[in-house]
Backbone bond lengths (Angstrom), bond angles and torsions (degrees), N, CA, C in turn:
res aa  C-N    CA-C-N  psi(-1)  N-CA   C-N-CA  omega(-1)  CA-C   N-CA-C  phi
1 X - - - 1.452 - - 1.529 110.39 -
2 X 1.591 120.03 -59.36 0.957 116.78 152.71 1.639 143.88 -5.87
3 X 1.217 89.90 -74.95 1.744 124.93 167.65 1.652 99.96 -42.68
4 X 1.540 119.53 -83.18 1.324 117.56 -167.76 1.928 108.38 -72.41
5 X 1.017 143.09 17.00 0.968 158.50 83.56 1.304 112.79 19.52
6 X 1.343 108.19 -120.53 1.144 146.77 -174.81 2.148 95.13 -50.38
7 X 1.381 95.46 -48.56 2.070 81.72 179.99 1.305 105.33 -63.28
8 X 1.507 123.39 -30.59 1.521 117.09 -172.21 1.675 119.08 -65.64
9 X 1.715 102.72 -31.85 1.237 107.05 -175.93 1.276 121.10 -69.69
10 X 1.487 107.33 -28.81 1.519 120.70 -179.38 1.713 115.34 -79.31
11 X 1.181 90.21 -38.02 2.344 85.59 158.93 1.434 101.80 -74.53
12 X 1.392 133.25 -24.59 1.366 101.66 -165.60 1.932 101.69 -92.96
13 X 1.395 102.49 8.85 1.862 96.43 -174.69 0.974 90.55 -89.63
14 X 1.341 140.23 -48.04 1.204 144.79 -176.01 1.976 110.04 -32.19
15 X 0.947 116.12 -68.71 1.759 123.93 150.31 1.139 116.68 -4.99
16 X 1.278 111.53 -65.77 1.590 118.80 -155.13 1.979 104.96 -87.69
17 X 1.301 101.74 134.62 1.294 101.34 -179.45 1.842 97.43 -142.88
18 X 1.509 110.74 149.31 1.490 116.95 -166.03 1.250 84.14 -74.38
19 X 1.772 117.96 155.50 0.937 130.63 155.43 1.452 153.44 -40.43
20 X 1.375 95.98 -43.20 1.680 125.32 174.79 1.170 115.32 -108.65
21 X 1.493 123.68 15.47 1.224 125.75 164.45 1.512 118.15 -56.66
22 X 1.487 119.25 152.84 1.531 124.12 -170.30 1.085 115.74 -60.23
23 X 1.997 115.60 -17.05 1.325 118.85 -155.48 1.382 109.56 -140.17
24 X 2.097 108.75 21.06 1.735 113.37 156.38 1.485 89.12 -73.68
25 X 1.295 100.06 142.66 1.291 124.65 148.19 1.858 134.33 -57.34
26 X 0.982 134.42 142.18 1.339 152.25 -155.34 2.107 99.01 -115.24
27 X 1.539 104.54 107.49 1.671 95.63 160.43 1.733 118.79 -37.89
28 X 1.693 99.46 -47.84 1.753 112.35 -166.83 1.916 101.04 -96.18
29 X 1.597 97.37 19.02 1.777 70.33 173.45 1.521 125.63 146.42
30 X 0.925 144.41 -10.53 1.620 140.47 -145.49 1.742 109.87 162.17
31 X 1.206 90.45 -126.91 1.996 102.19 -171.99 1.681 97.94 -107.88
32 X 1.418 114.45 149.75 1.649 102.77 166.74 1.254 114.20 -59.27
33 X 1.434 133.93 -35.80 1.308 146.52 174.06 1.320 108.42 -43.04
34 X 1.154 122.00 -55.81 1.744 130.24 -165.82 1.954 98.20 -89.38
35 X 0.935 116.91 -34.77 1.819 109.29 164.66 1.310 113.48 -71.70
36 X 1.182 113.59 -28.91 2.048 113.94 171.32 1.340 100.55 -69.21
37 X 0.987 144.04 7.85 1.698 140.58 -142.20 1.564 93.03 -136.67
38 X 1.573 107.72 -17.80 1.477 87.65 -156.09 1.850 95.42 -120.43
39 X 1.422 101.38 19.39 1.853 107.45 -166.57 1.818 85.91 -69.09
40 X 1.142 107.92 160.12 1.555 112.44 166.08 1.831 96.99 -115.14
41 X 0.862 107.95 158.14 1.834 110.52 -168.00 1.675 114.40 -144.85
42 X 1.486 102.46 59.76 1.738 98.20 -174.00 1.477 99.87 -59.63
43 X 1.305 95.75 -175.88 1.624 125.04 -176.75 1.481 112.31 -72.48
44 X 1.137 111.29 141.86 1.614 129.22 -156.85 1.521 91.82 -136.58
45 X 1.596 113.87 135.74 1.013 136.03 177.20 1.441 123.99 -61.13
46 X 1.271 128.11 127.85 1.491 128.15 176.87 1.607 123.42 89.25
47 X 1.084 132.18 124.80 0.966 126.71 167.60 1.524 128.69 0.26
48 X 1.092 92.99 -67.99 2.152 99.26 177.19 1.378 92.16 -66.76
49 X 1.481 150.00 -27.99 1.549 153.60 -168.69 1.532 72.54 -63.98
50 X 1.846 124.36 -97.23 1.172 148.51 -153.04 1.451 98.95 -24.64
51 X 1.701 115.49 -48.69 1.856 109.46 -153.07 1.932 81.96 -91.15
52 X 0.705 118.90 -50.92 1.508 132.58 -167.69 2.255 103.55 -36.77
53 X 1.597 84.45 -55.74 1.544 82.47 171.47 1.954 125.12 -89.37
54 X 1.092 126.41 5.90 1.193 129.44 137.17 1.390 138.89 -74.55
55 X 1.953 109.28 -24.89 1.344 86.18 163.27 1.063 141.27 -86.85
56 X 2.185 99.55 -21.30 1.447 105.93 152.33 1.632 125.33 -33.26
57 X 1.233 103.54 -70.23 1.558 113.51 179.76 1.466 106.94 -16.22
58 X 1.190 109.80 -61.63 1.650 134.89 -167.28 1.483 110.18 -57.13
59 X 1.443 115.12 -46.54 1.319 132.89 -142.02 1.826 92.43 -115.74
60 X 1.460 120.27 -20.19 1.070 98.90 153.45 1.349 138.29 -110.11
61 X 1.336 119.49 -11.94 1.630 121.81 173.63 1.703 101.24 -128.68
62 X 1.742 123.87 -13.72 1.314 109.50 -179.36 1.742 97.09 109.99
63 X 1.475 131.50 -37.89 1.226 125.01 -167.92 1.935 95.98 90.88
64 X 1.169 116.61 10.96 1.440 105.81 -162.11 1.702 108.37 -103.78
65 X 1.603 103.87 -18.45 1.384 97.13 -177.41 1.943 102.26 -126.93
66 X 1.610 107.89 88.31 1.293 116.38 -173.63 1.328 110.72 -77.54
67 X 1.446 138.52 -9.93 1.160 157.80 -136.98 1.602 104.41 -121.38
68 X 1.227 122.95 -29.29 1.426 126.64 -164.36 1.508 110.04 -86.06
69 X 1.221 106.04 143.44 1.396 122.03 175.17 1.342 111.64 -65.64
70 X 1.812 98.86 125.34 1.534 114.35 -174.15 1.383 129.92 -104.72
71 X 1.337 130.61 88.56 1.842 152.83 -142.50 1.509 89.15 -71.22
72 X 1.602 130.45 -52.16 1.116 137.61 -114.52 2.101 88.28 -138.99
73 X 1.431 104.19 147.75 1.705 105.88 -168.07 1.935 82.43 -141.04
74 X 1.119 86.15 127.54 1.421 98.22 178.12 2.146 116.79 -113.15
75 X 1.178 104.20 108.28 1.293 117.66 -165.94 1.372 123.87 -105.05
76 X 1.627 142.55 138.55 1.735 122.07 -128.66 1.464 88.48 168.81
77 X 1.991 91.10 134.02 1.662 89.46 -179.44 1.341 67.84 -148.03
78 X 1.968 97.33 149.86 1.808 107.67 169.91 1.124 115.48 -122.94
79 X 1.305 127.40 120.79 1.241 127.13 155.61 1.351 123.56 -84.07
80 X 1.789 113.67 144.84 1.514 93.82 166.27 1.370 117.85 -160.37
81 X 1.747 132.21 141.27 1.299 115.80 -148.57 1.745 87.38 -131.97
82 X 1.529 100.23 177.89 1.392 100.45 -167.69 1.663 93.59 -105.53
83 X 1.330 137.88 157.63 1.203 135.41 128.98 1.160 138.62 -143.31
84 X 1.788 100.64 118.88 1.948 110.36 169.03 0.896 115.55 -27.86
85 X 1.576 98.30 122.75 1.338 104.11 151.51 1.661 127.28 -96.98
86 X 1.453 104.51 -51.18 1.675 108.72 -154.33 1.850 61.21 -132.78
87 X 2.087 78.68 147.47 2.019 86.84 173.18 1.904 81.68 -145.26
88 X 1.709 86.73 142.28 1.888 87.17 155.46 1.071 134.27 -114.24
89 X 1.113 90.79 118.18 1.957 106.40 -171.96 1.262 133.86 -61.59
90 X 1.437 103.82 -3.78 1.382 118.72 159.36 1.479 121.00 -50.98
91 X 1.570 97.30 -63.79 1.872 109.97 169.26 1.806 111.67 -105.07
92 X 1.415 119.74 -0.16 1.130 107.49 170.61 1.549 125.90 82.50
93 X 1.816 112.45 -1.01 1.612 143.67 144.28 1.258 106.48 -42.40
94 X 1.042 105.36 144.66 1.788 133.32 159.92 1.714 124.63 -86.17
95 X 1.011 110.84 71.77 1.556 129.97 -158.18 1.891 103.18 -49.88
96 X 1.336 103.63 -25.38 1.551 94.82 175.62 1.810 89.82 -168.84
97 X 1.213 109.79 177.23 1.362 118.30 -177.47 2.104 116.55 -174.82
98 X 1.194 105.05 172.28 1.899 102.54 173.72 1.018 117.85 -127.74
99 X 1.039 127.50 122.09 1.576 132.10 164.44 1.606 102.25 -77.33
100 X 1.751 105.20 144.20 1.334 114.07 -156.55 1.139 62.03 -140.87
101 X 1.836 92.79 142.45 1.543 109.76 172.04 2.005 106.47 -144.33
102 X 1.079 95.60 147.52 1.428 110.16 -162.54 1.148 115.89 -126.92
103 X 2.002 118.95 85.73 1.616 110.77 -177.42 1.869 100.03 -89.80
104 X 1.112 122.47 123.40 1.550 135.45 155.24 1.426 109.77 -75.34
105 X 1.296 122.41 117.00 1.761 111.66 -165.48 1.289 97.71 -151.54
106 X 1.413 128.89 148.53 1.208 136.49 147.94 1.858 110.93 -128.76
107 X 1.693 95.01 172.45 1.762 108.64 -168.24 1.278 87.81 -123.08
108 X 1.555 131.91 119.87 1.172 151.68 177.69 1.911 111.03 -100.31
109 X 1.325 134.40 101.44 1.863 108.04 163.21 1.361 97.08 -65.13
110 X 1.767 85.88 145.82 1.663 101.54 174.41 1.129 129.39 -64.87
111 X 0.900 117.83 -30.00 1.407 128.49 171.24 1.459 141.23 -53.65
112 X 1.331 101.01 -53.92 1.527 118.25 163.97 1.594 109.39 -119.57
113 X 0.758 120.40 13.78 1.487 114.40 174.91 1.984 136.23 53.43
114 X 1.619 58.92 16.89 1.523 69.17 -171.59 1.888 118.93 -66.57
115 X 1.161 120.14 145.13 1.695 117.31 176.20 1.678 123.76 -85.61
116 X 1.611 96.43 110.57 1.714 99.48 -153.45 1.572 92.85 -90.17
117 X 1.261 119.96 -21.63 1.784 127.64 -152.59 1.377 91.35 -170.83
118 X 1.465 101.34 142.75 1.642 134.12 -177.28 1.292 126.44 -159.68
119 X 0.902 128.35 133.56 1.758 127.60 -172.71 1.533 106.80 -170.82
120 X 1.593 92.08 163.90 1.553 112.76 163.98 1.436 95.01 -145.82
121 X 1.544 97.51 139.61 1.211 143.42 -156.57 1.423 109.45 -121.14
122 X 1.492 134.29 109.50 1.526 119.14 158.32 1.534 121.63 -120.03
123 X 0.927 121.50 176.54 1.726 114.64 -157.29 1.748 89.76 -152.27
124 X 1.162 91.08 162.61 1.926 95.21 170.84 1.848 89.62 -149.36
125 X 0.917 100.51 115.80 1.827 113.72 148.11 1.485 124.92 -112.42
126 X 1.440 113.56 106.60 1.802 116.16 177.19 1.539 92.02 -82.19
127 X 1.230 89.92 168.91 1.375 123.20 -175.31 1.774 121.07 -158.66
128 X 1.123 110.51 155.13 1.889 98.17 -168.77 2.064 82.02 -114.86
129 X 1.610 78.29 154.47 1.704 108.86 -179.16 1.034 110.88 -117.31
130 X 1.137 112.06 142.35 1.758 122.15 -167.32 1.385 111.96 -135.34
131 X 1.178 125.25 144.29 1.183 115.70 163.35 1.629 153.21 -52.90
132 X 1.613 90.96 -2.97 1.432 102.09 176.18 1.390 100.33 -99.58
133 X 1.316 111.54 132.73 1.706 114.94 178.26 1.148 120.49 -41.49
134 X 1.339 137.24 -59.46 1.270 153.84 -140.20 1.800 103.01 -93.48
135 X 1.300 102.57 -39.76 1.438 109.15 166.79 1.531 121.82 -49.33
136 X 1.563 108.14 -48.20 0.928 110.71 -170.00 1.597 101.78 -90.30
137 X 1.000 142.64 -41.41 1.239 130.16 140.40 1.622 132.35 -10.21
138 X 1.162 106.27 -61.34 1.428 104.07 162.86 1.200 128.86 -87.70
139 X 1.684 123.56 30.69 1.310 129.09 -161.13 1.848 95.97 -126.93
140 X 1.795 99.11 -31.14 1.257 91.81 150.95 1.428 146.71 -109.05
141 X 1.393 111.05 3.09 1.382 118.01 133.95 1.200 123.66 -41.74
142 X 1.196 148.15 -52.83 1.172 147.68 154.58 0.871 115.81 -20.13
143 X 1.926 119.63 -60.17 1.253 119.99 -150.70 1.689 107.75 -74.40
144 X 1.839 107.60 -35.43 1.031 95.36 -154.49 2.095 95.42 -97.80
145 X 1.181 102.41 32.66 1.654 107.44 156.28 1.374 112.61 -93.72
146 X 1.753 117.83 -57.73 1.119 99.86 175.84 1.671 125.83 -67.68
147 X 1.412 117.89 -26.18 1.426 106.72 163.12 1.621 116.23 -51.56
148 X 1.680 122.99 -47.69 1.364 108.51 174.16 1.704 125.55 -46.18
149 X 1.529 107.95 -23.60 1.614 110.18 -174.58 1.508 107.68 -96.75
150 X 1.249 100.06 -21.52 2.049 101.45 164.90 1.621 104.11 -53.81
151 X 1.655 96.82 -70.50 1.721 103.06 -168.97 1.750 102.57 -38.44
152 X 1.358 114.41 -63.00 1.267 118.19 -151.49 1.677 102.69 -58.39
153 X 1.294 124.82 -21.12 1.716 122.98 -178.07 1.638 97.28 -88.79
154 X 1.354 118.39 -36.02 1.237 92.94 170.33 1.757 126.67 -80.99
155 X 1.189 112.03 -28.09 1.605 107.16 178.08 1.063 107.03 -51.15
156 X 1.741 134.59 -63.63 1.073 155.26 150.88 1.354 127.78 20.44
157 X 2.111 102.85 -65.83 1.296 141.93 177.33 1.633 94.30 -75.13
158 X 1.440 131.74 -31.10 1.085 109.44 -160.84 1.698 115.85 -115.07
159 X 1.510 107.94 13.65 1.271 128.45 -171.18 1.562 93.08 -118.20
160 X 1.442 133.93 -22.62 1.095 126.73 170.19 1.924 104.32 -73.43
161 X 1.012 105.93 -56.51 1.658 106.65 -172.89 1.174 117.96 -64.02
162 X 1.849 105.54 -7.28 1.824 95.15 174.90 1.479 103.42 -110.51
163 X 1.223 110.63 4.66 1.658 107.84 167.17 1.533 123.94 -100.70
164 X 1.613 108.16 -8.02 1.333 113.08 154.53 1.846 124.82 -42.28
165 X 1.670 107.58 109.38 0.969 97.35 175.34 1.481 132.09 -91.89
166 X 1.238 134.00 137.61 1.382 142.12 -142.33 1.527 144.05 45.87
């Protein structure tokens, strides 16, 4: 039992290969590494647009190679709504709450336009509300930065696994 065990596990490692290895394959071409390298990432509307497309930037080539030829057009709309959570009924405040944010995105090659990767993505960041304006103001600024760096690890994760070729 043992035995076939242990032989099964060893055909089935064989299978598995890391993602970002130098030598996964690319649907459009090369390594996933070197097609993440080549997304182009204009400007996206709204605040969470603004943080949302820098961390991509970051998270897919580093910001390090501005110069390189770009195969791949990366396209992204955000929505984003608030929701109560806990309210005090004393004064009738919203003691904390989440901003839900919603990137709709697809990965286009430039060339033919064809749709290589597509998704929707949602995120929840709470945040606590206070009675001083500005607090709470900057409490959801916060929120909707770290929601921009949620979205961007998941698009990321999910534009790599649909550009895996075979």
């Amino acid at each position: 039992m043992l035995a076939a065990a242990l032989l099964a596990a060893a055909m089935a490692g064989g299978c598995f290969q890391p993602l970002y290895a130098e030598n996964t394959r690319s649907v459009t071409g090369g390594s996933i590494k070197d097609t993440l390298k080549e997304v182009e990432v204009p400007e996206i509307k709204g605040l969470i647009g603004h943080y949302l497309r820098n961390e991509l930037v970051f998270e897919l080539d580093g910001g390090n190679e501005p110069d390189r030829s770009r195969r791949l057009k990366f396209n992204a709309s955000i929505a984003e709504s608030i929701e109560v959570v806990t309210v005090d009924y004393a004064n009738g405040r919203a003691d904390s709450a989440i901003l839900v944010a919603t990137a709709t995105w697809t990965l286009t090659e430039n060339g033919t336009g064809k749709v290589v990767s597509q998704g929707t993505n949602i995120v929840r960041a709470p945040y606590e509300r206070s009675s001083q304006r500005f607090a709470t103001v900057r409490a959801a600024r916060d929120a909707q930065v770290r929601a921009a760096k949620n979205l961007a690890t998941l698009i990321r994760g999910q534009m790599a696994a649909d550009l895996v070729a075979g």
